[in-house]
Every structure is written in C-alpha cells, then in structure tokens.
N, C-alpha and C positions, 0 to 999 in steps of 0.2 A: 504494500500500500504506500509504502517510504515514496520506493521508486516512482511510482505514479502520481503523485503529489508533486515531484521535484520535478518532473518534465511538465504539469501542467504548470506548475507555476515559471518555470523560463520559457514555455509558450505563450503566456499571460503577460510575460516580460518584454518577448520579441515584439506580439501585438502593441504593444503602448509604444515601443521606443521605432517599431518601422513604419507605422502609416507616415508620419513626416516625411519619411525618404519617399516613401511614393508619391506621397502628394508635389515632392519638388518639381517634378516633371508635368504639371496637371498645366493647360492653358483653357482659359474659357472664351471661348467668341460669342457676344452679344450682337446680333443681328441688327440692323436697321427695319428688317418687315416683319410682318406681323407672327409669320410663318415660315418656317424651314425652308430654304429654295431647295433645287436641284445641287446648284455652285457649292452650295453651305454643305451638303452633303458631299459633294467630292471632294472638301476642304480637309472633314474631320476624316475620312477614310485615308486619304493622302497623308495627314499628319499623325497617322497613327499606324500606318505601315510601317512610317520612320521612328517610331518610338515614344511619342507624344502620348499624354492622354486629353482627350478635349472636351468639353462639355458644350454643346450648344445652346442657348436660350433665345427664345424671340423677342423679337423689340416688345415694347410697351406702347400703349396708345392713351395711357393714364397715370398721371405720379404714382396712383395707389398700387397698380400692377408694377410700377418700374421699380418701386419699394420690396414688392413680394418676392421677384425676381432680383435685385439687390440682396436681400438678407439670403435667398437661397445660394445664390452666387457665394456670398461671404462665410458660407459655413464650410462652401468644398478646401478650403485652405488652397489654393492656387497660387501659380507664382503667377500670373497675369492677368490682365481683364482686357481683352482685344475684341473692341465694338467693327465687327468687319461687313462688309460689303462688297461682294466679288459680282459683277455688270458683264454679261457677255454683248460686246461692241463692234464695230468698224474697227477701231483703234486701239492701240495699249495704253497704258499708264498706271501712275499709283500717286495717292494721296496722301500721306501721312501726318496727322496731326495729335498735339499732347493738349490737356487741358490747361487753361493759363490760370485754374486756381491758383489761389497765392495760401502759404503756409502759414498759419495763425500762430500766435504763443498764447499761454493762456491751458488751463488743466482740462476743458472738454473740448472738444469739436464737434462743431456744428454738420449735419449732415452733406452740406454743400462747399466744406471747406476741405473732407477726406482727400479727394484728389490734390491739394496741395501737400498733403502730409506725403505724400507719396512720390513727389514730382521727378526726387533724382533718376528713382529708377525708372518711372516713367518715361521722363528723357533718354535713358540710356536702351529702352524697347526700344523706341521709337527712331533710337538715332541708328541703333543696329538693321529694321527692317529697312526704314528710310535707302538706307547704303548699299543693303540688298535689291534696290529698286532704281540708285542711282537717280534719286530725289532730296528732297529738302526738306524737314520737319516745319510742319505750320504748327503757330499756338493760338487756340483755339476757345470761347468755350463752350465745353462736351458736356449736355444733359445727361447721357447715356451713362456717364460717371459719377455721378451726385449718387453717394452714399457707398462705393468702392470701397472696400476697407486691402485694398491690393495694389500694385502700379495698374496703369489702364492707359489705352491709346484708344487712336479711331484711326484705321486704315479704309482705304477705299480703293478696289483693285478694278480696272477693265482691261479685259482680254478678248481678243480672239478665240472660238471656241474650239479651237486648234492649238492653241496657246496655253490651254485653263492648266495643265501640268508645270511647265517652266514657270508662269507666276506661282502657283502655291510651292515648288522647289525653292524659285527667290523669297515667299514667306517663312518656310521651315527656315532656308537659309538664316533667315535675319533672328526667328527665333530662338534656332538654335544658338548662334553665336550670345544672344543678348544671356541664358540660361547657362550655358559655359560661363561666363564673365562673374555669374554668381558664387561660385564652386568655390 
C-alpha cells in the first residue's frame, strides 16, 4: 500500500508542477467574426502540426460576451492573445498592430488598462510577426484586448488562396521566434 501511495503522490506532484510547461506553448487567436471561418481553421490545424496548441474564440458583438470570452481566455494561462484575421484576396499583405494602452501605477487595474500592463511583451509578438511579414508594427487602440490579462496583438493577414500556407508558415515563423525569446 506504501508503494502505491508514493507513486500516487509524485503523480499528484508531476500534475501540479507540469500543466505550466504545457501551457507555455498555448496561443489563443480571437477572431474579428462572429464565427469560425474556413482561414481560422487552416490556421489552428497548421499551427498545431508545428507544435503549437491554439484555442480559437469568436469575436464578440457585445462588451458582455467580449467579457465572457475574456475571462475564459484568461483562465487557459497562454503565452499570447493574437486577435487575427486571415482575408482571402487579389493581393498579399499583413497588418500588424499593439495596443497603445498606456501602463498605470497604482495597486489595481482597471479592466481597460490590462493591455498596458503587458505592453513589453506585447511589442516584442508583434515586432517578431511584424519581421516575419517584413512590415511595420502600428499602435493602435484594440477593443479586442480590454480585459487580457496576457501580451495580445491584432494581426490582419490577406492572401492569395494559393498562398494561405506561406503566410501562416510567416505566422508560426514570427510566433515561434517571439516564444523562443521567452525561454
């Protein structure tokens, strides 16, 4: 009975001290519509080939749902919050933008000032995808982020539907490297 005590409890062990290491690799993409696309879906399947884990959430069309999806977002423990947008086009391109909350002092934060709490790293996604896209970081500010308790961006991707692979390759790109830089 010794022996089986001792092994439940350093499995009781491993459970508490490993979900962090799982979660370091978690990214959550918050949509712009209301609903799942096609894109969104070749997004999470792509970045989870590579090793990623992603959660998807739909946008919101009411503070009180962007709140509901907020706190569920802030329970997964993620290293990101990337509000994305992939536009199948004529054309290429990429947008990348940080929120230009500004960081308070002071013992609480306000729900619309979390995104400044966050801003270094924020910049530091943002400047990694950005480079992966051979763009410029705009600052911005992002409703989609009011109440993040994570770094968070707003990307916006159009491609060719011939193309939809090499941009989310230049998104893993950017994310991976931003997720390295943490380590």
């Amino acid at each position: 009975m010794g022996f089986f005590i001792r092994h439940l409890f350093l499995i009781l062990i491993l459970c508490i001290i490993c979900p962090p290491v799982f979660a370091s690799e978690r990214i959550i993409f918050y949509t712009t519509a209301e609903r799942k696309t096609p894109e969104m879906d070749a997004a999470k399947r792509y970045l989870e080939k590579k090793g990623l884990k992603v959660s998807i959430y739909p946008g919101a069309n009411s503070l009180e749902t962007h709140i509901e999806n907020i706190n569920k977002m802030n329970k997964e423990k993620a290293r990101a919050l990337i509000v994305l947008n992939i536009e199948i086009t004529e054309g290429e391109g990429c947008f990348v933008a940080v929120s230009n909350a500004k960081k308070t002092s002071g013992i609480f934060q306000v729900i619309d000032d979390l995104p400044g709490v966050y801003m270094e790293k924020s910049r530091e996604l943002a400047s990694s995808i950005a480079s992966s896209f051979n763009v410029k970081v705009k600052e911005l500010p992002l409703f989609p982020l009011i109440g993040a308790d994570m770094p968070g961006i707003f990307v916006y991707i159009m491609t060719k539907k011939d193309g939809i692979n090499i941009a989310l390759e230049r998104l893993y790109v950017g994310i991976d490297n931003y997720l390295k830089r943490g380590k």
